[in-house]
N, C-alpha and C positions, 0 to 999 in steps of 0.2 A: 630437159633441154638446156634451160639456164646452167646447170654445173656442168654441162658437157663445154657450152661455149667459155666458163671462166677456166676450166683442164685446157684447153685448146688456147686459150689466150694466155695461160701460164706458160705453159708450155712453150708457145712461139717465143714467147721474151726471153725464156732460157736459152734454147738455142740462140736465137739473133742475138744475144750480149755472146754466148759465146763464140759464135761465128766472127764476130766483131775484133774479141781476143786475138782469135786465132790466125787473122788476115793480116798479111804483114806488106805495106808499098815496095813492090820489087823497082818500080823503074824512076831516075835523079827526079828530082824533085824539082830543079830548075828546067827542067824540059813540059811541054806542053804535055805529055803523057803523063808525066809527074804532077802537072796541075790539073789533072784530069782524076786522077786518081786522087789526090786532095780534098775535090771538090764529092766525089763520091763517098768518099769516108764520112764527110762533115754531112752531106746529105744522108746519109747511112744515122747517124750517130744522131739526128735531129728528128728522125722519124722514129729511134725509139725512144729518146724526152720524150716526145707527143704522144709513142703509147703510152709510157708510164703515166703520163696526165692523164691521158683518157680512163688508163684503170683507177688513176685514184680520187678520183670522179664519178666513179659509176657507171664508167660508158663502154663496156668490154668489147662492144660492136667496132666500136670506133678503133680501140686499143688494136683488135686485131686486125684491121685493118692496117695500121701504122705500123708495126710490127711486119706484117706479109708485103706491106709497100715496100719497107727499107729493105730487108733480107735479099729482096728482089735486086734492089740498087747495087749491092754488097754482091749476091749470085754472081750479076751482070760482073761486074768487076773484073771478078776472080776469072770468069770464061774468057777474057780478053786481054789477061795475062797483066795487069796492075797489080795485082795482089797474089802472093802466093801463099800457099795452104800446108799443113802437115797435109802427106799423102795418104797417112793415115786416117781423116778424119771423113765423118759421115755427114758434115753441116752442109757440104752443099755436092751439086749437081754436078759430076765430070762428065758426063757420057751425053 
């Protein structure tokens, strides 16, 4: 069980760093959708520091949690049009 939850907590970091790459702020920056989208990234980008801590601490419960939180943050984003995606990509949720 323990190597399944550190595959699974690999795993999530990979994606969610790359998900992260891949999101780009489509709307000005000086508008409040633009500081909205700002504060998403930075909340995005702060919950996976805090997995990476968590994993390099020993706490992979924790990590994937921090991981599946931000991803989430990031998801949300992208489905309310802040951030736009390759079309081609499978990191997150369109449907």
């Amino acid at each position: 069980m323990a190597a399944d939850l550190i595959e699974k907590t690999d795993r999530y970091e990979r994606m969610f760093a790359d998900a992260l790459a891949e999101a780009d702020i489509v709307v000005p920056a000086s508008t409040p959708l633009g500081e909205a989208a700002a504060e998403v990234r930075e909340m995005s980008l702060s919950y996976l520091e805090d997995g990476r801590h968590f994993r390099e601490n020993d706490d992979p419960v924790n990590a994937l949690a921090a991981f599946s939180y931000g991803y989430g943050w990031l998801d949300a984003g992208v489905r309310i049009g802040l951030f736009e995606i390759p079309e081609e990509t499978h990191l997150f949720t369109m449907e």
